[in-house]
N, C-alpha and C positions, 0 to 999 in steps of 0.2 A: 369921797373917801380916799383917804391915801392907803399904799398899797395893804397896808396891814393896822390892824388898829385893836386894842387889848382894852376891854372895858367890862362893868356890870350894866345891864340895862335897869331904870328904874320902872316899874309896873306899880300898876293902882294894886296890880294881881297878885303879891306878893305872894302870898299864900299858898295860892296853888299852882306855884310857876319852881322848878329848881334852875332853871337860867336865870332869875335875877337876884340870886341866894337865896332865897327860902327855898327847904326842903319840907315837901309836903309831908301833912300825917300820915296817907297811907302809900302802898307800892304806887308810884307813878310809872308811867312809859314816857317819860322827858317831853310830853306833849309841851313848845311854848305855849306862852300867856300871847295875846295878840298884838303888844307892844315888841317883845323879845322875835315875834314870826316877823312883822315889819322889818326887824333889825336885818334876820336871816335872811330874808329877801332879797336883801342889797348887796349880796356877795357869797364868800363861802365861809360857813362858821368851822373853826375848826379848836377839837375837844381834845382836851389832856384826858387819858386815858389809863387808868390802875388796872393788874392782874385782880386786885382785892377790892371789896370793896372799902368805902369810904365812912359808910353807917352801916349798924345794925339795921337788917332790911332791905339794902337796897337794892335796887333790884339791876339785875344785868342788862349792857345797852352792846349790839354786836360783838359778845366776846371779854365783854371786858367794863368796866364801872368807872364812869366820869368821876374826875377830882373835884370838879367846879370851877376849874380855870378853863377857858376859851376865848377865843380870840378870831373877829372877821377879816378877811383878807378879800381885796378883789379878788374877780375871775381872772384873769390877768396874771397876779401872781403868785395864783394855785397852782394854773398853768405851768410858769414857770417851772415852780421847786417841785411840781410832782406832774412831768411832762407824759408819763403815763398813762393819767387817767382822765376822764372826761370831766370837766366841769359849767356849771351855769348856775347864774346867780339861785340861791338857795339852796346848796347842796351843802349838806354834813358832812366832814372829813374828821372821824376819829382817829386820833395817833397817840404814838406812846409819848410820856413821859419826855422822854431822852429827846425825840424828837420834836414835841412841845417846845422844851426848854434852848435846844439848837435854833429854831425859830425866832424864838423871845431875845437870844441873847444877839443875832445877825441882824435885829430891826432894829 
């Protein structure tokens, strides 16, 4: 993997997975599809994050509602740009927006 990599995964799962764009019919807890956990496994996923939500319904994830953009990065270069906190491959890193986008636009 290079250090940062911005993609959708494709799942058989579509259905009931919101990490591979489909948003399920009812309130999900952002559980992946077993395709999308393989992906998460391999580094740190990390999520664009709205004060609001996104749909009618959806339900709140630490604070605050996925956009639906995210993006894996090594352990390595979570490390890096957030030297604060701990990381190992499979860990969820939600952030804002602003931050998101500083990200996207430095890789």
């Amino acid at each position: 993997m290079k250090d940062l990599n911005f993609f959708a995964v494709e799942s058989e799962d579509k259905d009931n997975c919101f990490w591979c764009g489909a948003i399920p019919e009812t309130e999900d807890d952002y559980t992946p599809c077993k395709n999308c956990e393989k992906t998460i496994n391999t580094g740190v996923m990390i999520i664009e994050m709205d004060e609001e939500p996104q749909f009618e319904g959806q339900p709140e994830m630490d604070g605050g509602y996925p956009t639906g953009r995210w993006g894996m990065m090594t352990v390595e270069m979570a490390r890096f740009l957030f030297p604060e906190k701990p990381f190992m491959e499979g860990t969820i890193l939600p952030i804002s927006q602003v931050m998101f986008q500083m990200i996207v636009d430095k890789m």
